[in-house]
N, C-alpha and C positions, 0 to 999 in steps of 0.2 A: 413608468413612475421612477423618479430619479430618488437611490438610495436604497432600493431592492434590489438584492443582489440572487443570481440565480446559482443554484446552487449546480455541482460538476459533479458526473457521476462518478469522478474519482473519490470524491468527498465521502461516499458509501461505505467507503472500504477501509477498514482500518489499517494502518499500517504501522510496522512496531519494526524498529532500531536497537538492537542488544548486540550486548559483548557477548563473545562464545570464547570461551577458557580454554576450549579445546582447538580452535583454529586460531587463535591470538589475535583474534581481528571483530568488525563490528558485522554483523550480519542483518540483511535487510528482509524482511517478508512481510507478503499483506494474504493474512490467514483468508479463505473464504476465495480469493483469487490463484493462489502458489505461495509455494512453501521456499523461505532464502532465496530469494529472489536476488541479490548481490552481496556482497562484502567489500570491506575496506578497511584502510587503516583510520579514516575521520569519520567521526560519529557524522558531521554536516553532510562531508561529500556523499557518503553511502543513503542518507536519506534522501535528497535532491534524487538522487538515480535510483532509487524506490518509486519516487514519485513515478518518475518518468516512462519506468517500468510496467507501474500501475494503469496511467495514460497508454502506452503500447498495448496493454493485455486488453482493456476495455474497450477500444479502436478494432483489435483483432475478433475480437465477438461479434464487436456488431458489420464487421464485412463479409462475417461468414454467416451472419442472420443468426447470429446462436444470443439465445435469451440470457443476461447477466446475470450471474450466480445471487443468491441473493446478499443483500447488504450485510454489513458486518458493525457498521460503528453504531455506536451506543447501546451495542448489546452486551457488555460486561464486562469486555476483552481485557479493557485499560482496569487499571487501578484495584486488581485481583491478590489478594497478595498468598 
C-alpha cells in the first residue's frame, strides 16, 4: 500500500539531546538502550550521531539474538517538567 510507512525499530527508543553545564557540551542518550551515548559541541551534529548510535546498538542485539530492551517512546520521557 503506497503511503504506509513502516515504522524502525529505532523509532522505540527515545532519545533526548541536553546541554550538561558541567561538560560544557551537548550530550546525547537514549534511556532504555545506554546512558550518554556521545557529546559535542552542535546540538544537530550530536543528535544525527545518536541516531546512529541508536541504529548500531539495535543491529548489535539483534546479531547476538538478544531480545530488545523494551521501548521507551511515549512513555513520559518527553515533556516532564
Amino acid at each position: 500500500y503506497r503511503g504506509i510507512a513502516t515504522m524502525k525499530d529505532s523509532a522505540r527508543y527515545i532519545k533526548i539531546v541536553e546541554w550538561s553545564e558541567e561538560d560544557q557540551c551537548y550530550v546525547g542518550s537514549s534511556p532504555g538502550l545506554f546512558i550518554a551515548g556521545c557529546h559535542g559541541d552542535d546540538e544537530e551534529s550530536v543528535f544525527h550521531e545518536l541516531c546512529s548510535i541508536v541504529e548500531e546498538t539495535i543491529s548489535i542485539y539483534k546479531a547476538d539474538g538478544k531480545e530488545l530492551p523494551p521501548a521507551t517512546s511515549g512513555k513520559g520521557f518527553a515533556n516532564v517538567a
